[in-house]
N, C-alpha and C positions, 0 to 999 in steps of 0.2 A: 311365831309361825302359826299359821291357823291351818287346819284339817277338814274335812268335811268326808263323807261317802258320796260314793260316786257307783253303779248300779250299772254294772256290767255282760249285758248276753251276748253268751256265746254259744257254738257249736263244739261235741266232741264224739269220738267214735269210740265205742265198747275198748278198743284194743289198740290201743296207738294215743300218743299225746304230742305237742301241746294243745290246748284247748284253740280255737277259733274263733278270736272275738269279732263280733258283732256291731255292737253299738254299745253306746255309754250315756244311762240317762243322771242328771242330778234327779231324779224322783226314783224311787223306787216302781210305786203306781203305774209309772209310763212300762220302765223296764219289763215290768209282768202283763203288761198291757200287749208290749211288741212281742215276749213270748208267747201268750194266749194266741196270737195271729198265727205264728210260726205254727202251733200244736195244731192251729183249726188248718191250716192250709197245708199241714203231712197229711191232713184225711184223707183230700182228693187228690194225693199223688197218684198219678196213671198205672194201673197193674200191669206188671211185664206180662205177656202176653204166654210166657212160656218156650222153652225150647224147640215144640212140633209147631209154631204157630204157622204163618203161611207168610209167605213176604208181605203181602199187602198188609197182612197182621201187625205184622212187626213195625213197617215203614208208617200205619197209623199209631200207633202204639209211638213210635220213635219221635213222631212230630208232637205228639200228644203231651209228651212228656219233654221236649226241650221247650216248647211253650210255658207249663207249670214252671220248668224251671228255672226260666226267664222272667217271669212274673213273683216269683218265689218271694215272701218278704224278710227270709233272710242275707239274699244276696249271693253274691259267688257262695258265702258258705252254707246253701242250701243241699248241699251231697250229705249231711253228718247225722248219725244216729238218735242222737239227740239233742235237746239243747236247753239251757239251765242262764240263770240268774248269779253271780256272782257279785259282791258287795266288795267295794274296795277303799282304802284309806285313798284320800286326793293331798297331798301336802303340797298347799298353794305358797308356802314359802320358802321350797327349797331350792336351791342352786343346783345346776351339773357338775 
């Protein structure tokens, strides 16, 4: 049976689990690579606008931010708190 690591990011929230996997690189390099993306691209997540904003506030704010989110390079699980690197055994010789 051979073994290898496999480099795993995912997303997770302060308060609530399972984690939210992501992608799976054989490199590690990559995996920190695709997290590095994820970290630069929560900078320019859109600011709520606030409670008293004004509609128009809000409905720019709202297109603002479903566009980031769409674009996001974590994917659907771009909503999570944060998100990390996990390393994992691959057992390429095992059965189900």
């Amino acid at each position: 049976m051979s073994e290898r690591t496999v480099f795993l990011v995912y997303g997770f929230d302060c308060y609530e689990y399972p984690y939210d996997p992501i992608k799976a690189f054989a490199s590690e390099a990559d995996a920190q690579a695709l997290l590095a993306e994820i970290a630069a691209y929560q900078t320019i997540k859109p600011a709520y606008p606030g409670d008293s904003a004004s509609d128009e506030e809000f409905d720019a704010w709202e297109k603002a931010y479903d566009e980031w989110r769409s674009a996001h390079p974590a994917g659907d699980a771009n909503g999570h708190d944060g998100f990390n690197v996990m390393p994992l055994q691959l057992d390429e010789g095992a059965t189900p």
